[in-house]
N, C-alpha and C positions, 0 to 999 in steps of 0.2 A: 433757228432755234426750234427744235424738236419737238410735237405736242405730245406728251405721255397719256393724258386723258380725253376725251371728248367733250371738251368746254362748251361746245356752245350747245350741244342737248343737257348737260346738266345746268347750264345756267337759264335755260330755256322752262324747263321745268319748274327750276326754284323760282324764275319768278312770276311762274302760275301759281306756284303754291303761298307763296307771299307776297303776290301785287306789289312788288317792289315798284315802286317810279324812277329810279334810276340805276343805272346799270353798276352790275360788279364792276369793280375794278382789277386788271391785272397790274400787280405792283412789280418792277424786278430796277435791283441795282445792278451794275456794269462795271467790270474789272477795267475794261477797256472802252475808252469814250468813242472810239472810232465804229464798237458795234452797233453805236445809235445808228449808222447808217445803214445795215442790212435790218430795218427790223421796217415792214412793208407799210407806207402811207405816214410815216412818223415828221410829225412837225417839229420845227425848230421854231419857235416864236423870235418875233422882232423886239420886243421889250423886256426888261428885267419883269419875272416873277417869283412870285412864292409859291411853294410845296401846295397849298391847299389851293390857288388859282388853278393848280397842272390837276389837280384830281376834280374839279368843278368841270374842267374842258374834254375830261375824260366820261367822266359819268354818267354828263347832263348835256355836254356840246356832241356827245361823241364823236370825239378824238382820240387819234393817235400819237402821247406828247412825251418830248425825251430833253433835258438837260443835265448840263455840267456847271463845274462852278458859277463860271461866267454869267451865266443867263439869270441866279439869283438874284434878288433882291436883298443885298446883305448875306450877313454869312449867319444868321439866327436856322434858318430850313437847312440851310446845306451847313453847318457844325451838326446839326440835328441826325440825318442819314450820312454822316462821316465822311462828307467830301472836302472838309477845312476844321481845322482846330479852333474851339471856340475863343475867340476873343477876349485880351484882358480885361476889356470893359464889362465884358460880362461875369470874368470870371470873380473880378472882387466886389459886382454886384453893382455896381453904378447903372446897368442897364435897368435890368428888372425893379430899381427901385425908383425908377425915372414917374411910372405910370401904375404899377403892381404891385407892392410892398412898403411897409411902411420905413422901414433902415434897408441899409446896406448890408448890415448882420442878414436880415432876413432874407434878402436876394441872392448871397452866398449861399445858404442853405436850399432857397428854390433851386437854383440852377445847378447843383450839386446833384441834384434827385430827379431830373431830367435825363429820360433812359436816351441812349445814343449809337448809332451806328462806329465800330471800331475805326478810326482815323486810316486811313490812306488803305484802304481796302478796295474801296472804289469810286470812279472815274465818272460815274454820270446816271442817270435814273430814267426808266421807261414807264409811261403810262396807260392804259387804254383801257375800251372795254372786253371785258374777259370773254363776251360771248363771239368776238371776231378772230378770235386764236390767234392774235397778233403772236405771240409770246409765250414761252414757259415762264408761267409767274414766281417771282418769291412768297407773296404773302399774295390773298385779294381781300379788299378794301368794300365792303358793305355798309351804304344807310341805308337805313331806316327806322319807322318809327317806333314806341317803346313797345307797342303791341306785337309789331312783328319782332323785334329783338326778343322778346319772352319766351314765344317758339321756337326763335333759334335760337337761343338757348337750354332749352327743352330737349331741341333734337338733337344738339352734340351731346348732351346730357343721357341721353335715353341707351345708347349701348360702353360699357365702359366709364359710367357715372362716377362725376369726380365735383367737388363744388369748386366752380369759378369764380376767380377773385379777380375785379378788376379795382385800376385805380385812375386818377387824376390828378397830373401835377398842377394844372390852371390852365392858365395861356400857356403854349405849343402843347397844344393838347395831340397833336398829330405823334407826338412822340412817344405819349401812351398804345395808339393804337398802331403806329405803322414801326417804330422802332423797340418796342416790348414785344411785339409777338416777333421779330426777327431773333432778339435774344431769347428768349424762352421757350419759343418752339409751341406756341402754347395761344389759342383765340386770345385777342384781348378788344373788350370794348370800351368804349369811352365817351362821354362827354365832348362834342366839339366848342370848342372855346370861340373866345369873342372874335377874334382874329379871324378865324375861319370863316364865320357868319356874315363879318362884316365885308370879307374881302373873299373869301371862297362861296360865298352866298348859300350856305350850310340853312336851311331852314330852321322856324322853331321847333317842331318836333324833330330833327334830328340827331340821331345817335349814330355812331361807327364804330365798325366793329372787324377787324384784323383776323384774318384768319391762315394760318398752313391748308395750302393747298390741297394738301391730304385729307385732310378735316372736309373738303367742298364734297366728298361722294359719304361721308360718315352723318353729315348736314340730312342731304337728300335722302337720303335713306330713315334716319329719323321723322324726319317729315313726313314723307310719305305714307310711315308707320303711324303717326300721329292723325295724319288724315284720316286715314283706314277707322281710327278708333273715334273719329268726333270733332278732333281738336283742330283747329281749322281759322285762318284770316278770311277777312274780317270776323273777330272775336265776337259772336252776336250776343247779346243782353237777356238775360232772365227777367233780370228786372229785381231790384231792392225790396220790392213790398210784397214781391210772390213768394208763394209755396216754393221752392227749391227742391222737392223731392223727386220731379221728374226731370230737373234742367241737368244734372249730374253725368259724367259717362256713365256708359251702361254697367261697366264693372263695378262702379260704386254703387249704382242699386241692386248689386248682385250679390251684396254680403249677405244676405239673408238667404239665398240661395246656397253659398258658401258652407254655410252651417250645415244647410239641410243636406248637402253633397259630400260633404267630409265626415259629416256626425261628430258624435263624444266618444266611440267605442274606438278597437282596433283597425279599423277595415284598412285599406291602403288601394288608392286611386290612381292606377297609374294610365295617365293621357296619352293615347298610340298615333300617331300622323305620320304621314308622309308625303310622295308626289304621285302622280300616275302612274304607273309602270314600276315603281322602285320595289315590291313585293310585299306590298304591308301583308298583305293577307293571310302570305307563308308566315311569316313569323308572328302574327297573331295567331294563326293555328297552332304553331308549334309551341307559345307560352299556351293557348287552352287546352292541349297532350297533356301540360303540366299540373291542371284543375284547376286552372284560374278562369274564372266567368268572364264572359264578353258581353259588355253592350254595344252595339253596331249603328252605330248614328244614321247608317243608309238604309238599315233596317226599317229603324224610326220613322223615317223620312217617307218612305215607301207606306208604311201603316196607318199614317196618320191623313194621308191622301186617297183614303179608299172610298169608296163610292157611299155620299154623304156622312162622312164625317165632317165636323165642323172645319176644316181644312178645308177640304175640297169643295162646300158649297162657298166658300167666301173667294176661291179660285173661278169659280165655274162662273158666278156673281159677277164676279171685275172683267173675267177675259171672253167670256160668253159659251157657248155649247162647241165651238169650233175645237176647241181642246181636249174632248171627249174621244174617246173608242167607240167602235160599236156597241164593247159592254158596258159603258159607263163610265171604265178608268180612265183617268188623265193620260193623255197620248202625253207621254214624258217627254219626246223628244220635240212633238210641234211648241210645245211649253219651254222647252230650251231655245228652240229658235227663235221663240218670242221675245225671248227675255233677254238675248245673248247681247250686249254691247250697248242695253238698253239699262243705264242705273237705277230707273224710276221701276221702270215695270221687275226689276230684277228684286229691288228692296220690298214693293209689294206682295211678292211674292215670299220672300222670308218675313214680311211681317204676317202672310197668313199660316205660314208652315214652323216656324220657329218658336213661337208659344206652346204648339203644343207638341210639339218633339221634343222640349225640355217637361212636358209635364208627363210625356210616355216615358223618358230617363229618370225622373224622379221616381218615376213606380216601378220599374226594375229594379233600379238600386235598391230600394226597401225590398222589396221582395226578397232578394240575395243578401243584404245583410241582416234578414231577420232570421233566417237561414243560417247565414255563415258572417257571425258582428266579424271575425277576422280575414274575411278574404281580401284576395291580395286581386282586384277587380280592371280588368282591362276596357276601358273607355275608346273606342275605335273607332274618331273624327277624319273622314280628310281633310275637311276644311279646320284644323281645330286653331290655329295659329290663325289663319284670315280670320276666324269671327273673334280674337282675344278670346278667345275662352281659357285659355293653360292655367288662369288662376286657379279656376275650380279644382286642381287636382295637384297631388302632393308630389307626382314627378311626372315628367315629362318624356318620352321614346318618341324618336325620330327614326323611320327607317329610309335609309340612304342607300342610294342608287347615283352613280354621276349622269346629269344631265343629257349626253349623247346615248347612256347607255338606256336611259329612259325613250327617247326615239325610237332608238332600235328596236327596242320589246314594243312599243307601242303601235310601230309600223307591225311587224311580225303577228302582235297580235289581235288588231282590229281591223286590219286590210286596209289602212290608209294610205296618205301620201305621206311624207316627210313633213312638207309644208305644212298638211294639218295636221301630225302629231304635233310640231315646234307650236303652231297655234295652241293648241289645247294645252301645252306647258307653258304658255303665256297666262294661260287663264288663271294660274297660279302664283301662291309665292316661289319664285325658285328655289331647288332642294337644297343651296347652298345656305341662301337666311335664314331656314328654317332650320340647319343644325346648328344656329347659333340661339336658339331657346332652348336644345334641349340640355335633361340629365343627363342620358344615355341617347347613344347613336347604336343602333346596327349597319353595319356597311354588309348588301347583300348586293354584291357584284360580283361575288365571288362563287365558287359552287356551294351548292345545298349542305354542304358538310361543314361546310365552313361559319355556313348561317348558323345553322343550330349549335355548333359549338359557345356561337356569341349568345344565341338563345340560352344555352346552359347556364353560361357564366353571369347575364346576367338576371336568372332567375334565382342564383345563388343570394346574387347584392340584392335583391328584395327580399327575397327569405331575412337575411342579416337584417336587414331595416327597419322590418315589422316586428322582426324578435326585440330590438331594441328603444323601438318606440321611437324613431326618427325620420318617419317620413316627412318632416318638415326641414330637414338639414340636407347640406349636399353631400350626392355621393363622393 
């Protein structure tokens, strides 16, 4: 059975990012019972069990577990994933109403509303954990608890936002989760029922949650984004009786920034990023040909580090004289090497330079729109997507270069090796997720003629924008 993805670095990862305590699950039904046998280490148990026994030996024993009718426990799990047609007894409700309902009316109606695998489709069911590639999975099968289900929740949510609806028929709760996201194509989480608890040894705080496989790299990637910005397991505490003004992501104490960066008047902010080598610079020079002002964030960055400015002495302060020039300035690069792979000393460092690089950007921006309240004003980050900043502005340019072709210029034009240009595009987000924030993309892979054409056209869709009073709509 063929791996299409690399499961065990994505599930390796997720479960750094959500201390999960037990492993994914690879879920897949079998057209044919005979393939439990090529699927490598797969047990066959010596006793009758249930559906949530196989996913407890999977999870938590880990195991590799596969059954057919036969090996059930009753035909309640296997009617459930469609390997036997549910029984009369159940169907007119004598079951359910044995322990779980009060009539037979009402057991009709439970069991009616129990989502189900289509009858004779297949033959026998595979389980494991997902990070041993046992298997191309159908669905995989995630506990855990309601904190880490919030974020993952959060991160399917975060590209292609849609509100998920989950439900619970009761007991065979497995049916919510492992037989609803089969038919709907769609996460489903759920509640595990008594049954599962008492006999799959489901703990009290857990929840499960059913996912398409597709959905496990759209997961990680949320996540990961989530990180980047704050939001993070264990969910730590503010605390109920404190001030709250500083426990908030950053962007939420940046609405007042907000104001001050957008204003009341016409101006129009448009956000420029890219990767290394993709040619942001070309095509920010070729919109400032057009009279559009530039703010340069490296500009900033470089000004505000100058030989004591409040910057540089809170640098010089932490990391000592060793990071100095002969004239004083911050040896940029021994300060990069410092920092390079180091989160602590890397965040001290934008906690001493980022304060006031937004406060050097605050007084440009006034400057130029006291000048000109309509300019149409290019913002010129490379980092502007790692630090969440794209809110502050009313559209977004991305300038795009495909990833090899970034190598190439980058060997070409700083004399390195391959190795270290790939490194140095590692230090980034790649130029692919990055066109997935923007409004406008330039693809500048092509020749100079071609760029500025795109330059043309879309200096025109700003013109249109600002004439309109819509910088807050999409193009």
């Amino acid at each position: 059975m063929n791996m299409t993805r690399d499961w065990e670095k994505i599930v390796r990862r997720m479960e750094q990012l959500l201390r999960l305590k037990s492993f994914p699950v690879a879920f897949r039904m079998l057209e044919d019972r005979a393939d439990l046998g090529a699927i490598p280490f797969l047990r066959r148990l010596n006793k009758k069990v249930t559906l949530c026994q196989m996913i407890t030996l999977a999870r938590s024993f880990d195991w590799t577990v596969g059954a057919e009718l036969e090996d059930f426990l009753g035909p309640t799990c296997a009617s459930i994933i469609g390997l036997t047609e549910v029984p009369e007894i159940n169907r007119d409700g004598t079951f359910r109403s044995i322990v779980w309902v009060k009539t037979r009316a009402d057991a009709q109606r439970y069991e009616a509303a129990i989502p189900r695998l289509p009858l004779g489709k297949y033959q026998a069911v595979a389980l494991a954990p997902l990070v041993y590639k046992p298997f191309e999975p159908d669905i995989v099968l995630i506990y855990a608890n309601p904190a880490q289900m919030i974020l993952l929740i959060n991160a399917l949510q975060f590209e292609n936002y849609e509100v998920m609806q989950f439900s619970c028929v009761g007991e065979s709760s497995c049916s919510d989760a492992i037989a609803r996201c089969y038919l709907t194509g769609k996460p489903s989480l759920t509640i595990p029922c008594y049954g599962e608890r008492r006999y799959g040894h489901a703990q009290d705080e857990d929840l499960v949650m059913a996912l398409p496989p597709g959905d496990m790299e759209k997961v990680l990637r949320g996540l990961e984004t989530l990180y980047r910005r704050g939001i993070r397991y264990p969910i730590s505490f503010a605390g109920a009786e404190l001030d709250l003004a500083t426990a908030f992501p950053g962007s939420y104490g940046g609405l007042g920034m907000l104001e001050m960066v957008r204003g009341k008047d016409n101006r129009f902010l448009l956000g420029v990023t890219g990767g290394i080598a993709t040619g942001k610079s070309t095509v920010v020079n070729m919109l400032k040909e057009k009279g559009a002002p530039v703010i340069d964030f490296d500009l900033l960055a470089r000004r505000v580090v100058e030989p004591d400015k409040p910057a540089w002495k809170h640098i010089v302060a932490y990391f000592g004289e060793q990071v100095l020039q002969e004239d004083r300035t911050l040896d940029r690069k021994k300060l990069a090497d410092i920092a390079f792979g180091d989160l602590e000393k890397r965040k001290k460092i934008e906690g001493f330079t980022h304060p006031e690089i937004y406060g050097e950007f605050i007084r440009e921006l006034t400057e130029i729109t006291t000048r000109t309240p309509e300019a149409i004003i290019l913002v010129d980050i490379p980092l502007l997507i790692e630090l969440n900043l794209q809110y502050l502005f009313h559209k977004l340019l991305v300038v795009y270069t495909p990833d090899e072709q970034q190598i190439r210029r980058l060997t070409a034009r700083d004399g390195i090796s391959r190795d270290e240009a790939f490194s140095r595009l590692k230090s980034q987000l790649p130029i692919d997720e990055k066109v997935g924030y923007a409004d406008f993309v330039i693809r500048n892979e092509g020749s100079l003629e071609e760029t500025r054409k795109q330059v043309d056209e879309l200096w025109q869709k700003l013109l249109d924008l600002r004439k309109q009073g819509k910088q807050g709509t999409q193009p």
